[in-house]
MMTF fields as JSON, N, C-alpha, C and O atoms, coordinates in Angstrom:
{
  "mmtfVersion": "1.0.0",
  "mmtfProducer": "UNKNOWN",
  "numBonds": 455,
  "numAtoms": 456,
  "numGroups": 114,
  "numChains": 1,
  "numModels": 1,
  "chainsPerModel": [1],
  "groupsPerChain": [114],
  "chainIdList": ["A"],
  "bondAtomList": [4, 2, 8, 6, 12, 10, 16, 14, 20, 18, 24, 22, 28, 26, 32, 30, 36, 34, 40, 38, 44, 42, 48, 46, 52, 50, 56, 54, 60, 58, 64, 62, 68, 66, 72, 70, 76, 74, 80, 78, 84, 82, 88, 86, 92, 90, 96, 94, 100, 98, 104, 102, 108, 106, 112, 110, 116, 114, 120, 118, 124, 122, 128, 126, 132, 130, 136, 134, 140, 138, 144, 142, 148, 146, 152, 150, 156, 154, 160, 158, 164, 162, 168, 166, 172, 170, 176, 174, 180, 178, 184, 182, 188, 186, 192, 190, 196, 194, 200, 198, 204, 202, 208, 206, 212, 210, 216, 214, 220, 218, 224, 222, 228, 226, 232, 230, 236, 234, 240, 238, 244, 242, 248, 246, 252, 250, 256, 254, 260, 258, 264, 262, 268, 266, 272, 270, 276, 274, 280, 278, 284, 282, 288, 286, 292, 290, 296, 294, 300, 298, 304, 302, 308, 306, 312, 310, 316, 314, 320, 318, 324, 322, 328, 326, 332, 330, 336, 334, 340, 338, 344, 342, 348, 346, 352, 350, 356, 354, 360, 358, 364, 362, 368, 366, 372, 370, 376, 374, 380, 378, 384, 382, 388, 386, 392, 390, 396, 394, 400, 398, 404, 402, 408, 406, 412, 410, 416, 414, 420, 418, 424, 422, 428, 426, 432, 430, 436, 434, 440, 438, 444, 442, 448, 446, 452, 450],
  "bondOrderList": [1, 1, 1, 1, 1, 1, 1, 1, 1, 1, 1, 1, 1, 1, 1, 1, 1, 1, 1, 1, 1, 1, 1, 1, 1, 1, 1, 1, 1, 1, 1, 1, 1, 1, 1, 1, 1, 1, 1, 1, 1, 1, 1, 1, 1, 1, 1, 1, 1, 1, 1, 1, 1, 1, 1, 1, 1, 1, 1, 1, 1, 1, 1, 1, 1, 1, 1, 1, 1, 1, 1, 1, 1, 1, 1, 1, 1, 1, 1, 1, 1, 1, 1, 1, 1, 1, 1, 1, 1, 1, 1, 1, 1, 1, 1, 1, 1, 1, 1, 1, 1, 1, 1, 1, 1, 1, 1, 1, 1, 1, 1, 1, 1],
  "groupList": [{"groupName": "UNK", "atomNameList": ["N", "CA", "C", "O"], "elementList": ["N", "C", "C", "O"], "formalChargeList": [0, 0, 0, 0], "bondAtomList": [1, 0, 2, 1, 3, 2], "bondOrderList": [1, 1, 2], "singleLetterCode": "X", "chemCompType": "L-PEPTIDE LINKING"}],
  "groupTypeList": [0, 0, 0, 0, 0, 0, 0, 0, 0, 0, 0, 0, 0, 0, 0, 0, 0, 0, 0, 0, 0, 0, 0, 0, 0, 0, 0, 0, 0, 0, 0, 0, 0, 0, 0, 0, 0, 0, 0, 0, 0, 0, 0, 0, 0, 0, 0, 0, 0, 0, 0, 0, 0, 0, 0, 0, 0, 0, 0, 0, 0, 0, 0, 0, 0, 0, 0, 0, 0, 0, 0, 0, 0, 0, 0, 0, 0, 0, 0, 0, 0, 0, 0, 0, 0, 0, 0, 0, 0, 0, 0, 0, 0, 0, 0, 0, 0, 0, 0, 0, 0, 0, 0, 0, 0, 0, 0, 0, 0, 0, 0, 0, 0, 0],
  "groupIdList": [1, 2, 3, 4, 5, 6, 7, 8, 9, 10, 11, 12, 13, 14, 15, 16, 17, 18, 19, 20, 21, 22, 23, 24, 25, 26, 27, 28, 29, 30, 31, 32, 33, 34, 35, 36, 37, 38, 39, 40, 41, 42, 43, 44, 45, 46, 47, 48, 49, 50, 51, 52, 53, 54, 55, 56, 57, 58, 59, 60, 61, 62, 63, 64, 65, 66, 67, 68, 69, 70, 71, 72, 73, 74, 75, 76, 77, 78, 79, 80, 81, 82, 83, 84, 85, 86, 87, 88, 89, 90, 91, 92, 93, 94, 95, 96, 97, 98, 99, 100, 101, 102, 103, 104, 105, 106, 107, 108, 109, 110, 111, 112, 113, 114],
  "secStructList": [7, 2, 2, 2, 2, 2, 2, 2, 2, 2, 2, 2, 2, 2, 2, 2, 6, 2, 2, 2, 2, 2, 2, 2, 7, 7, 7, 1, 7, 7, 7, 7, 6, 6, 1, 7, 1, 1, 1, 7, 1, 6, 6, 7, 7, 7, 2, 2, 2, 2, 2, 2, 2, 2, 2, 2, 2, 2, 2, 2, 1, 1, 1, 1, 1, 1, 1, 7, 7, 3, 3, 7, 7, 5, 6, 6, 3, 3, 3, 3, 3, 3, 3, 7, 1, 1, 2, 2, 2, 2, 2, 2, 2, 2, 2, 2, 2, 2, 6, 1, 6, 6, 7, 7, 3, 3, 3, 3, 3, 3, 3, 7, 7, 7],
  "xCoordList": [-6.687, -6.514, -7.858, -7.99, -9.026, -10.077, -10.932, -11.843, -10.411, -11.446, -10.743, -11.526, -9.055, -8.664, -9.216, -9.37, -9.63, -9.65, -11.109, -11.481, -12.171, -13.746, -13.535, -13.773, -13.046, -12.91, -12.249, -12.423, -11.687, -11.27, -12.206, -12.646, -12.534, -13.8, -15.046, -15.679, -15.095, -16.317, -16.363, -17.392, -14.661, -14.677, -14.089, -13.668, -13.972, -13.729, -15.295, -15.676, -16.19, -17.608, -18.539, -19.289, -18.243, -18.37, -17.873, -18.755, -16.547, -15.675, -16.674, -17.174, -16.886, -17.487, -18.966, -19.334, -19.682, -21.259, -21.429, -22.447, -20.293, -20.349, -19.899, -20.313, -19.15, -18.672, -19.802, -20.517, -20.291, -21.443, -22.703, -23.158, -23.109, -23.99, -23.922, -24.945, -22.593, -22.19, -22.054, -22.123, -21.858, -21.891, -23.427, -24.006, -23.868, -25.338, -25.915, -26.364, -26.086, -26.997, -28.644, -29.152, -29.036, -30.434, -30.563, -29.897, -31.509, -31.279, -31.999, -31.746, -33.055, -33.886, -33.018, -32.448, -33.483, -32.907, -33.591, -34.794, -32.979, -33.618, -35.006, -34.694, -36.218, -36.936, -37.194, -37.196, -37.354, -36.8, -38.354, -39.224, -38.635, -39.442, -40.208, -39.727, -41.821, -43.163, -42.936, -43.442, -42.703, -42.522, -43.194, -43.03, -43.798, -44.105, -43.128, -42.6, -42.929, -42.09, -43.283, -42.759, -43.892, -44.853, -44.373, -44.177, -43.957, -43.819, -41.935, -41.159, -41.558, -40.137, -40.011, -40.869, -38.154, -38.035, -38.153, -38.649, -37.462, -38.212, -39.352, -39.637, -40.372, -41.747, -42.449, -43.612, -42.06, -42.725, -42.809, -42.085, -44.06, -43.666, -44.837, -45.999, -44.178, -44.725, -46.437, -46.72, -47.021, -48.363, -48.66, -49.547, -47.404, -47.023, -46.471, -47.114, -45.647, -45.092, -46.192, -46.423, -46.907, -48.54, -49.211, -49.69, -49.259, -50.353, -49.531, -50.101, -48.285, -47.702, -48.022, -49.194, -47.507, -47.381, -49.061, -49.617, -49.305, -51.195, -51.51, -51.843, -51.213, -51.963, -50.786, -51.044, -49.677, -48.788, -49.062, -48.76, -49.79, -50.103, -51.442, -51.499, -52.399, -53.554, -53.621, -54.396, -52.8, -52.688, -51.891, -52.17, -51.199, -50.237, -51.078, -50.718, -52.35, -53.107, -53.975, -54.431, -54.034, -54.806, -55.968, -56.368, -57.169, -58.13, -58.408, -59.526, -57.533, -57.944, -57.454, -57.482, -56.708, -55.215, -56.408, -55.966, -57.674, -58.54, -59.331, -60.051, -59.14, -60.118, -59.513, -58.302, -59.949, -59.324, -60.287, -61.481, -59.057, -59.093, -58.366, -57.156, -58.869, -57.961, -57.916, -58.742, -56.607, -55.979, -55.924, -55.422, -56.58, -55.647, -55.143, -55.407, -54.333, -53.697, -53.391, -52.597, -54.09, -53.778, -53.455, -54.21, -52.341, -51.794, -52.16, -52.641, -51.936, -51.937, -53.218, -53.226, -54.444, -55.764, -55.484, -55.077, -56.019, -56.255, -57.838, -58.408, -58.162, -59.433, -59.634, -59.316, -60.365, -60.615, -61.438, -62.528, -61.619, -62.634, -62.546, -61.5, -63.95, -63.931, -64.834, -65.03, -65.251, -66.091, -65.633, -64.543, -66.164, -65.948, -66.93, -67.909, -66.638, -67.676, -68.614, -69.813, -67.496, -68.131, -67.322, -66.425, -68.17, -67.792, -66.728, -65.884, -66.377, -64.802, -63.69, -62.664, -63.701, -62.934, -63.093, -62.21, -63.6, -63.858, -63.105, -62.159, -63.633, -62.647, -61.002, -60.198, -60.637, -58.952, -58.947, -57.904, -59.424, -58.744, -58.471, -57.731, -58.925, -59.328, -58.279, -57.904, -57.723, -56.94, -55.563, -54.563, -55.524, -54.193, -53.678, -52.462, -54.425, -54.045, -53.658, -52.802, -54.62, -54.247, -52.893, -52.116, -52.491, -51.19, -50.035, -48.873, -50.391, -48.978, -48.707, -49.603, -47.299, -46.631, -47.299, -47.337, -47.561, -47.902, -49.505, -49.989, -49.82, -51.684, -52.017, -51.78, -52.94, -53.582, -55.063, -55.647, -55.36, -56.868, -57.81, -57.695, -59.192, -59.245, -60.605, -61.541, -60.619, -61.679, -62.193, -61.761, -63.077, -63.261, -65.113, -66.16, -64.815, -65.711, -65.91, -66.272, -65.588, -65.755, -67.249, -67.973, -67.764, -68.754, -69.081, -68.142, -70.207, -70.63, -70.891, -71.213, -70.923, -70.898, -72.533, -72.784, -73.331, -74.743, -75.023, -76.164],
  "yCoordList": [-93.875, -93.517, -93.375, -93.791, -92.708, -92.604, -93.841, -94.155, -94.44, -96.19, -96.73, -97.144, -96.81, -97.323, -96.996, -97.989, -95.49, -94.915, -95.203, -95.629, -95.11, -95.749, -97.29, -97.715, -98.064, -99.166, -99.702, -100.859, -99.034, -99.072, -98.499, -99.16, -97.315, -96.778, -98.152, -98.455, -98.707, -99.433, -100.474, -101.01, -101.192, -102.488, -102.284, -103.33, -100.914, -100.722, -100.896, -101.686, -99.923, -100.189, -101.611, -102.16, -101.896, -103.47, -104.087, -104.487, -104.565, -105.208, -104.236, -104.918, -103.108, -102.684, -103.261, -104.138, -102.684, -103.425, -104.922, -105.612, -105.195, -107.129, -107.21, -107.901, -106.466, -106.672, -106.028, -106.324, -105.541, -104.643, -105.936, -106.353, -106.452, -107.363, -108.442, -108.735, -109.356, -110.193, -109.94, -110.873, -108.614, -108.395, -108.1, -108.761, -107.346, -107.343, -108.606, -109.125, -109.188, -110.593, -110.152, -109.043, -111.158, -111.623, -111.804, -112.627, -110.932, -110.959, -112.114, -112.494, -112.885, -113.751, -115.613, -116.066, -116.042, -117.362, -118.422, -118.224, -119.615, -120.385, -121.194, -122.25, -121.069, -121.747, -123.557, -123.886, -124.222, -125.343, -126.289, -125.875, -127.185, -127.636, -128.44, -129.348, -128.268, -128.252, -127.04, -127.638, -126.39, -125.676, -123.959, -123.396, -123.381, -122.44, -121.344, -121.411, -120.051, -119.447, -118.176, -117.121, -118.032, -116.802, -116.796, -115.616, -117.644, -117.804, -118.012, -118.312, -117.781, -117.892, -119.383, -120.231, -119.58, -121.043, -121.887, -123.013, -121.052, -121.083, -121.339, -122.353, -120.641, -121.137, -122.078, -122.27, -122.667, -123.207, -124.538, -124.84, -125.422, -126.798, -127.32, -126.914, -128.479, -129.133, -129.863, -129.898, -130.196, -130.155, -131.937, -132.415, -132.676, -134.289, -133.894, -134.61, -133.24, -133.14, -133.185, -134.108, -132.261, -131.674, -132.893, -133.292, -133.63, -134.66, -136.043, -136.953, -136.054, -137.52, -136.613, -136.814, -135.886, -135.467, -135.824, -136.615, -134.625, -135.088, -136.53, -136.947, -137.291, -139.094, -139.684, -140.793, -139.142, -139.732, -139.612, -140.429, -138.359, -137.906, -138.983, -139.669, -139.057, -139.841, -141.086, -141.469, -141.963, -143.1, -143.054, -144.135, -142.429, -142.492, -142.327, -142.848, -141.408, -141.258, -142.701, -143.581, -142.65, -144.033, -144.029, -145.193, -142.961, -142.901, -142.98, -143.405, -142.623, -142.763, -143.265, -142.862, -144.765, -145.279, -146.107, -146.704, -146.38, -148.014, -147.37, -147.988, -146.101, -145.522, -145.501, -145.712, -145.316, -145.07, -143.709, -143.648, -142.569, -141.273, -140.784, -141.007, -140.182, -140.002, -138.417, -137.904, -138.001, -136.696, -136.552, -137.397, -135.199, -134.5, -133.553, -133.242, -132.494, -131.265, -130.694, -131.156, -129.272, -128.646, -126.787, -126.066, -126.684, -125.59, -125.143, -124.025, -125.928, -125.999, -126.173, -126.168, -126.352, -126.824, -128.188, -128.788, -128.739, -130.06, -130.714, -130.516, -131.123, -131.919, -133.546, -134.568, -133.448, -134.625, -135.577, -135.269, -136.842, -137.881, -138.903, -139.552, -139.383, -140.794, -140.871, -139.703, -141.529, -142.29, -142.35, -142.92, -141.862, -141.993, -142.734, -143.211, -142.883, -143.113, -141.728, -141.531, -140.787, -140.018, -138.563, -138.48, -137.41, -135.855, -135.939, -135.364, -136.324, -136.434, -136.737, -136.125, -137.602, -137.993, -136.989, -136.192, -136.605, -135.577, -134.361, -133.851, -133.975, -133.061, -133.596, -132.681, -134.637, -134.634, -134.936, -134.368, -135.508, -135.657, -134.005, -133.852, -133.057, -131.659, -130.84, -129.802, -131.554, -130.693, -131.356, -130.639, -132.211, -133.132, -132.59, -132.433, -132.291, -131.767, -130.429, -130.135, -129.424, -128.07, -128.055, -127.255, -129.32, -128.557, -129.034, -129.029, -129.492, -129.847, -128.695, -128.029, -128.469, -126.912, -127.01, -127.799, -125.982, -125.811, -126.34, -126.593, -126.385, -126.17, -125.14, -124.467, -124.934, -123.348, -123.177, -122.318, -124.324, -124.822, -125.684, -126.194, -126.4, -127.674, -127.702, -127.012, -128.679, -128.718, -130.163, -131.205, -130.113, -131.48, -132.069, -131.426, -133.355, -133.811, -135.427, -136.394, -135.363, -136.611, -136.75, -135.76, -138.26, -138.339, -139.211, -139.979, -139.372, -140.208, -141.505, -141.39, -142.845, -144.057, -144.346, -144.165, -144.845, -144.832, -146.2, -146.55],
  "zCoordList": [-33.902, -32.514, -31.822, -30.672, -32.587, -31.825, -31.786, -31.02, -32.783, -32.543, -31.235, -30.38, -30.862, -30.349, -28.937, -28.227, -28.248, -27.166, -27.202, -26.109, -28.178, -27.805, -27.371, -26.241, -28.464, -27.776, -26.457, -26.077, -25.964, -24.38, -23.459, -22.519, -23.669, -22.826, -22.675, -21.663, -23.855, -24.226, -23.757, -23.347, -23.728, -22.942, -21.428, -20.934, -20.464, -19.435, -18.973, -18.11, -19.784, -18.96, -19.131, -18.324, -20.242, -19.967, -19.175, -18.415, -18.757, -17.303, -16.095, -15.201, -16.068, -14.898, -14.834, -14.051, -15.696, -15.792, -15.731, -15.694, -15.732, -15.712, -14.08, -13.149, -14.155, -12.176, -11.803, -12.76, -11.29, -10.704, -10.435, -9.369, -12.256, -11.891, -11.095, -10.475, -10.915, -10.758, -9.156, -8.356, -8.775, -7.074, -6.692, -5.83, -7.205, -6.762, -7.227, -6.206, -7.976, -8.54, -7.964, -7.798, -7.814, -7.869, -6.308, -5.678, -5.737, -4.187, -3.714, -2.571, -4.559, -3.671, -4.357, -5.35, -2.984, -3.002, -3.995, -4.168, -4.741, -5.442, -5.065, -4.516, -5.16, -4.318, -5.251, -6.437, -4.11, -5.217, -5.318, -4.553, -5.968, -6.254, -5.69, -5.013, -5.863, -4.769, -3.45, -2.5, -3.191, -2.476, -2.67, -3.752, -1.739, -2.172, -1.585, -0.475, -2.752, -2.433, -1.918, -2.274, -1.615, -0.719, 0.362, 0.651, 1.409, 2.586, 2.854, 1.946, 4.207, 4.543, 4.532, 4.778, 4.033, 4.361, 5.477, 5.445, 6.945, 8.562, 8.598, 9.236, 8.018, 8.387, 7.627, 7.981, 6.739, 5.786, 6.629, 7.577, 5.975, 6.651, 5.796, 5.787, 4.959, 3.47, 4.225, 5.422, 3.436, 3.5, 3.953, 4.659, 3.141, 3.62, 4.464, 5.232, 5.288, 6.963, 7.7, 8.482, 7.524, 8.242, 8.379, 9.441, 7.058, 7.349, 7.847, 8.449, 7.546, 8.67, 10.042, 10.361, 10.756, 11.932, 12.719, 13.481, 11.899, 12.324, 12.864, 13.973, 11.322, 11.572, 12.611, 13.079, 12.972, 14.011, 15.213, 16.082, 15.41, 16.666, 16.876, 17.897, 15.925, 16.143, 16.436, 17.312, 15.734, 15.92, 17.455, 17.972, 18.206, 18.791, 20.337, 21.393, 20.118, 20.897, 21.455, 20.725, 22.725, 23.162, 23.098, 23.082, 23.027, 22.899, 21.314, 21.021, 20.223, 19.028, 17.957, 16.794, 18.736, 17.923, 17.331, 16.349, 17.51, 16.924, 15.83, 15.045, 15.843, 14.661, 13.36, 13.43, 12.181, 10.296, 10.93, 11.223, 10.994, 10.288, 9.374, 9.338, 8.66, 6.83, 7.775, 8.53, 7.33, 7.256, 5.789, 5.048, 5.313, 4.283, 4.372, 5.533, 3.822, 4.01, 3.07, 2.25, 2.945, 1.402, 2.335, 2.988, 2.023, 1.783, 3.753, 3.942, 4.851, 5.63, 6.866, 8.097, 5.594, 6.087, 5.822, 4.827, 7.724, 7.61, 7.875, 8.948, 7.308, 6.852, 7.456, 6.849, 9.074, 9.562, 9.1, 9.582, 8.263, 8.419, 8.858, 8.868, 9.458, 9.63, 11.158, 11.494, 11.863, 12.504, 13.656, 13.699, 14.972, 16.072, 16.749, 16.175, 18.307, 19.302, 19.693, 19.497, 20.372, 21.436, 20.725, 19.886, 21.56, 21.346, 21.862, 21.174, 22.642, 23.345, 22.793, 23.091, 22.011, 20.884, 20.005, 20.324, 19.217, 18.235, 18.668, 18.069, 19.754, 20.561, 21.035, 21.214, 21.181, 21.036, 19.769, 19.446, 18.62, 17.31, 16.82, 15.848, 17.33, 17.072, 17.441, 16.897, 18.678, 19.968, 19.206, 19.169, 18.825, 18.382, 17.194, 17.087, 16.313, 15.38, 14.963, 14.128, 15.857, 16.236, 16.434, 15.913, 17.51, 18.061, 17.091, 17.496, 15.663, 15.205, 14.296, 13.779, 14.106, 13.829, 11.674, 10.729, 11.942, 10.335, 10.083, 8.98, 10.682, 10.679, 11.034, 12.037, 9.658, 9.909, 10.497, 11.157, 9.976, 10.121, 10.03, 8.915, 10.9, 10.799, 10.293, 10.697, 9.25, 8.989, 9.464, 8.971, 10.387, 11.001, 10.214, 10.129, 9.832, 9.552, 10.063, 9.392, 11.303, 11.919, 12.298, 12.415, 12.519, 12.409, 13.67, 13.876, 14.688, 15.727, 15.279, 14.096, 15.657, 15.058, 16.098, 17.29, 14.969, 15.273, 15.541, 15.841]
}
């Protein structure tokens, strides 16, 4: 009789401790792969988004569609190279890229064509 009444106690709090976990679970969401999970899924915006957007905007621009500027983008720093005419240019390849969403910062290394 007393094995019978432990073993019921034993497998009631088991059925409970198994329901309990199974309602609370694991509060954070799966983060899925290349992706960093530091940041919200709303704000995130992949580092190849950053750098098509960037070189879309550039090429797209009329003052700087004739130039090879290499975009790279690491962890939302973007990194300008390549060869211009004038400060003016340098300054919209600068302004263009600022404004695309998920740039944090520019590292410009464009250069005057001598």
């Amino acid at each position: 009789m007393k094995t019978r009444a432990g073993l019921l106690i034993f497998a009631s709090m088991l059925i409970v401790g198994l329901t309990t976990s199974s309602i609370t679970g694991c509060n954070k969401a799966p983060v899925a792969a290349g992706t960093r999970g530091s940041q919200s899924a709303g704000a995130e915006v992949s580092d190849i988004d950053v750098t098509t957007k960037v070189k879309t905007a550039l090429i797209s621009d009329d003052a700087l569609k004739g130039f090879d500027i290499a975009v790279v983008t690491t962890k939302g720093d973007v990194r300008l190279t390549g060869i211009v005419d004038n400060q003016i240019q340098i300054d919209r390849a600068d302004a263009l890229a600022r404004a695309v969403d998920g740039v944090h910062a520019i590292h410009d290394e464009l250069t005057l064509k001598k």
